[in-house]
C-alpha positions as CSV (number, residue, x, y, z in Angstrom):
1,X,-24.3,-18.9,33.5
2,X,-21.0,-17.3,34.0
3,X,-17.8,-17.7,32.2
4,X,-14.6,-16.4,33.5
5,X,-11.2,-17.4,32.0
6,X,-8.7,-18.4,34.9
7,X,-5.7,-18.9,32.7
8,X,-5.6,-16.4,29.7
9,X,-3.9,-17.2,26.5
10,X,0.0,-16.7,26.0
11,X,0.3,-16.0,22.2
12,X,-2.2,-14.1,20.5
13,X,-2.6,-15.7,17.1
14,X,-1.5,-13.5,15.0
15,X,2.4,-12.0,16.0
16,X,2.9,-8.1,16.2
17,X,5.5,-8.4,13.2
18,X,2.9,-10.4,10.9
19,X,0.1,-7.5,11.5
20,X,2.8,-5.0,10.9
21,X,3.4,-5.9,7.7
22,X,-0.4,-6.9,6.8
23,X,-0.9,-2.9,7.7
24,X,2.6,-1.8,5.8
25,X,4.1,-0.3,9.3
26,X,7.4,-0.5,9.2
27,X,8.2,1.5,12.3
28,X,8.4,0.9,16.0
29,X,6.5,3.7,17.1
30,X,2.9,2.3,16.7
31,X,3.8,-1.3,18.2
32,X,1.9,-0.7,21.6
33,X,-1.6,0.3,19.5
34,X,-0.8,-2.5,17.2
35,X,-0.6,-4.6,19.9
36,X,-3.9,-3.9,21.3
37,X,-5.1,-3.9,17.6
38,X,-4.7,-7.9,17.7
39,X,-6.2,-8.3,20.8
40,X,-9.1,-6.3,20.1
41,X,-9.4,-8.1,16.5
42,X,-9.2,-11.6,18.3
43,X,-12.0,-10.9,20.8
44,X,-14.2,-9.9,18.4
45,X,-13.9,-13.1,16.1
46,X,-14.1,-14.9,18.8
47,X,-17.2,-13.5,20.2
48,X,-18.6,-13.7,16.8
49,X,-17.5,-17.5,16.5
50,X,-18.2,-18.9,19.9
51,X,-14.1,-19.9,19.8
52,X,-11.4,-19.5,21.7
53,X,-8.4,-19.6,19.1
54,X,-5.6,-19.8,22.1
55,X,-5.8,-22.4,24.1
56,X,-6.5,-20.7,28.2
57,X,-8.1,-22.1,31.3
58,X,-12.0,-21.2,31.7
59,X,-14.7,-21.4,34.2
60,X,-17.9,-22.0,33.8
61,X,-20.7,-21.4,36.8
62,X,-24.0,-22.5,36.7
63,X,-27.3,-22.6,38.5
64,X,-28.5,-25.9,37.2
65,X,-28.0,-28.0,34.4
66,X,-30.2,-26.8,31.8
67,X,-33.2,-28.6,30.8
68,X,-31.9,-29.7,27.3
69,X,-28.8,-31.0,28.9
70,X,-30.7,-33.4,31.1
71,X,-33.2,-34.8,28.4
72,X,-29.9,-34.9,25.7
73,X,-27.8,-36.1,28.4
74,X,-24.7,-33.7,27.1
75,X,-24.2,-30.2,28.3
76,X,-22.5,-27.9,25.2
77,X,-19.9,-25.8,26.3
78,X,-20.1,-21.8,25.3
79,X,-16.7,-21.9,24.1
80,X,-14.5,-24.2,21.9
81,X,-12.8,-26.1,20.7
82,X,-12.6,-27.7,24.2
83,X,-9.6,-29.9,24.2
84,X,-9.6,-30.5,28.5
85,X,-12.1,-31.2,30.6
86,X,-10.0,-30.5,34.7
87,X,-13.0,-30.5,36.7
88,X,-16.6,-30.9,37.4
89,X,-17.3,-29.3,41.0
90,X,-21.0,-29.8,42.4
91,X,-21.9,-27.7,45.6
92,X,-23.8,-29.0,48.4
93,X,-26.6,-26.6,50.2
94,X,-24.1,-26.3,53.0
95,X,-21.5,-25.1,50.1
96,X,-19.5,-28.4,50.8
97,X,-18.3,-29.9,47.1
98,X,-18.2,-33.1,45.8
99,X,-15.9,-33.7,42.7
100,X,-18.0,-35.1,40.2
101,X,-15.7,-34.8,37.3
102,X,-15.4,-39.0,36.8
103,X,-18.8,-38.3,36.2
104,X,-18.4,-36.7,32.7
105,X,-16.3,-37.3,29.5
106,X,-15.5,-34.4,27.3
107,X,-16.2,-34.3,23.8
108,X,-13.5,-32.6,22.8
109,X,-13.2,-30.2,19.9
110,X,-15.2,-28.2,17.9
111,X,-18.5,-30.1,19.1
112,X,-17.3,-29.3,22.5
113,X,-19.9,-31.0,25.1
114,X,-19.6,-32.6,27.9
115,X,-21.5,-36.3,28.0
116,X,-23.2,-37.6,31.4
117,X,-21.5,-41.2,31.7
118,X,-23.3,-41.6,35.4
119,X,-26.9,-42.8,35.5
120,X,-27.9,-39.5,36.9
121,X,-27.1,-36.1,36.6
122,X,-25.3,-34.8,39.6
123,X,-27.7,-32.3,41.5
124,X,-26.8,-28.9,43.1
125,X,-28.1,-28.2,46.6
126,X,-26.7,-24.4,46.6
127,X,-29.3,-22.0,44.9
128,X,-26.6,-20.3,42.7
129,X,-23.2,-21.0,41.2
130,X,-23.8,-24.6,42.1
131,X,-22.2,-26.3,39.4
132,X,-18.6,-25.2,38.4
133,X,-16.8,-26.6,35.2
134,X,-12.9,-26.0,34.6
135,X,-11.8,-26.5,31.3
136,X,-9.4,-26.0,28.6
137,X,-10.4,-24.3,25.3
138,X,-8.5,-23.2,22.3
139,X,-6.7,-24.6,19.1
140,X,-3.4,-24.8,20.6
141,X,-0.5,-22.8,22.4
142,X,0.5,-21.4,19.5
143,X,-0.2,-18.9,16.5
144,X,0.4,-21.4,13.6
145,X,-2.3,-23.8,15.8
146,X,-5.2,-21.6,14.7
147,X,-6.6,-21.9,10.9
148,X,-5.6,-19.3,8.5
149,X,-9.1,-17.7,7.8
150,X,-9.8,-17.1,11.3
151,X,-5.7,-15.6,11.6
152,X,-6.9,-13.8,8.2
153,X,-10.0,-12.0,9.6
154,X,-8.0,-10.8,13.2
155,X,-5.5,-9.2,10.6
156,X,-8.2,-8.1,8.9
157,X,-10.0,-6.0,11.6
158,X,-6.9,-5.3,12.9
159,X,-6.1,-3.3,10.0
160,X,-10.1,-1.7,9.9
161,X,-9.4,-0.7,13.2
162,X,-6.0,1.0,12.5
163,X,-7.2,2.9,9.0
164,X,-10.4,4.0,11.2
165,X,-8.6,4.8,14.2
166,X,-8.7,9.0,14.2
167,X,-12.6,8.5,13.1
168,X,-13.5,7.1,16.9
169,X,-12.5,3.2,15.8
170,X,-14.6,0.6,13.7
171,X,-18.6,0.0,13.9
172,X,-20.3,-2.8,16.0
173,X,-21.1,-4.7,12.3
174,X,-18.8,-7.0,10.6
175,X,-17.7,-6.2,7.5
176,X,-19.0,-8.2,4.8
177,X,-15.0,-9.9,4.1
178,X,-14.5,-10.8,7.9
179,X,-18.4,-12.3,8.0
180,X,-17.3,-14.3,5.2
181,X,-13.8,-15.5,6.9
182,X,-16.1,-16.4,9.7
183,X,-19.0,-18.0,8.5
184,X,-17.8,-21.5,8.3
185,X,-16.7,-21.4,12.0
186,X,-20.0,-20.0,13.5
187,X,-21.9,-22.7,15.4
188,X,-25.0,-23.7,14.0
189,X,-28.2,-24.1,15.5
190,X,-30.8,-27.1,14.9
């Protein structure tokens, strides 16, 4: 499996002026670090989380469909909440493509798989990166689309990061208030 993101998000969700006064800056000269303070924060909830909290425009290459995909007959996406499904590409051995994307609904949101509606599962012939899926992921376009504990616990690192920053920058380990914010939005497994 490889995911790539072909359209990255505009916003990030939480504006440079809100984090500035979550950390108490009140001065221009630290907007740049700042800045990357947010991104950093929002990569690391949603690596945590399995979300994308900005809607952007992903790929996502496999092999083959995994096994538990074809007995369950739905394939869950590694990122959500999904809210597109563009395409569904299958490669040929002779790396011609078939669109296969009528194939497939997407079960949008935070459950995030896409559902066989064919008969059969649409086969690879090419050995690897056979199956390509474009999608959509993300609350919405905009800040105020993502929920306020997840916009809470990017602040939140954000501001770790910037009272640890002369100390070499934060640890690989949540800390306990951010695993709280995000506990509710990790995906569970059965």
């Amino acid at each position: 499996m490889n995911l790539s993101m072909e359209t990255p998000p505009a916003v990030e969700p939480v504006a440079l002026s809100d984090a500035k006064d979550f950390l108490r800056v009140d001065y221009a000269q630290e907007d740049t670090l700042i800045g990357e303070l947010i991104a950093s924060a929002r990569a690391r909830v949603e690596a945590a989380t399995g979300l994308a909290l900005i809607e952007r425009g992903l790929l996502l290459t496999l092999d083959k469909w995994p096994e538990r995909a074809l007995q369950m007959g739905a394939y869950r996406l590694p990122v959500r909440p999904a809210a597109a499904l563009t395409s569904v590409t299958i490669y040929a051995a002779d790396d011609t493509s078939s669109d296969e994307t009528s194939s497939f609904r997407l079960e949008a949101g935070l459950a995030s798989r896409l559902v066989l509606d064919a008969e059969a599962w649409p086969r690879p012939g090419r050995r690897h990166g056979g199956i390509e899926i474009r999608f959509t992921a993300g609350f919405g376009t905009s800040s105020q689309d993502v929920a306020d504990d997840l916009r809470l616990a990017v602040k939140t690192l954000a501001l770790e990061a910037y009272r640890k920053r002369s100390e070499g920058g934060v640890g690989e380990d949540l800390s306990p208030i951010v695993a709280d914010l995000l506990a509710p939005w990790r995906r569970s497994r059965l």
